[in-house]
C-alpha positions, 0 to 999 in steps of 0.5 A: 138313521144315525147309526140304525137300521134304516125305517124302510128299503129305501132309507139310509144309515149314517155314521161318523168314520172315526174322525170328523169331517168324515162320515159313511152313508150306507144302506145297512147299518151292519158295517160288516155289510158295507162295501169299505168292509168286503173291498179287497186292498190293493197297495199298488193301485195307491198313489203313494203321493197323494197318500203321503199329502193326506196323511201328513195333513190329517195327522197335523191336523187331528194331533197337531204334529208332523210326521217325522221321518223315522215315525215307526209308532202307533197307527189306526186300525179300524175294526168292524163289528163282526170279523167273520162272516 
């Protein structure tokens, strides 16, 4: 189901995440359900590297320009549908 509640316990719900290519495939449709949403951040457990290499891609490829290094602007801050349980 794109965007549903899934038809039986054992279907399925899909959703674009923000931008294409990506795509969240999950068992409610209620994001404030889905693991992404209850998972704690940890900074430290970040490759700090491999966050810089995919971000700088991402961000040349969907607004086709590269970070400069003193970029202190805007940034991307998904939202779920519901804030508190």
């Amino acid at each position: 189901m794109h965007m549903k509640q899934p038809a039986s316990e054992n279907g399925l719900t899909f959703r674009r995440v923000y931008h294409y290519p990506f795509w969240q495939i999950e068992r409610t449709e209620k994001r404030w359900e889905w693991d992404v949403a209850r998972t704690v951040f940890d900074p430290e457990s970040v490759d700090q590297k491999e966050a810089n290499r995919f971000y700088n891609y991402w961000r040349k490829r969907l607004f086709n320009r590269s970070v400069p290094e003193d970029d202190d602007g805007f940034i991307y801050m998904p939202l779920q549908g519901r804030l508190l349980n």
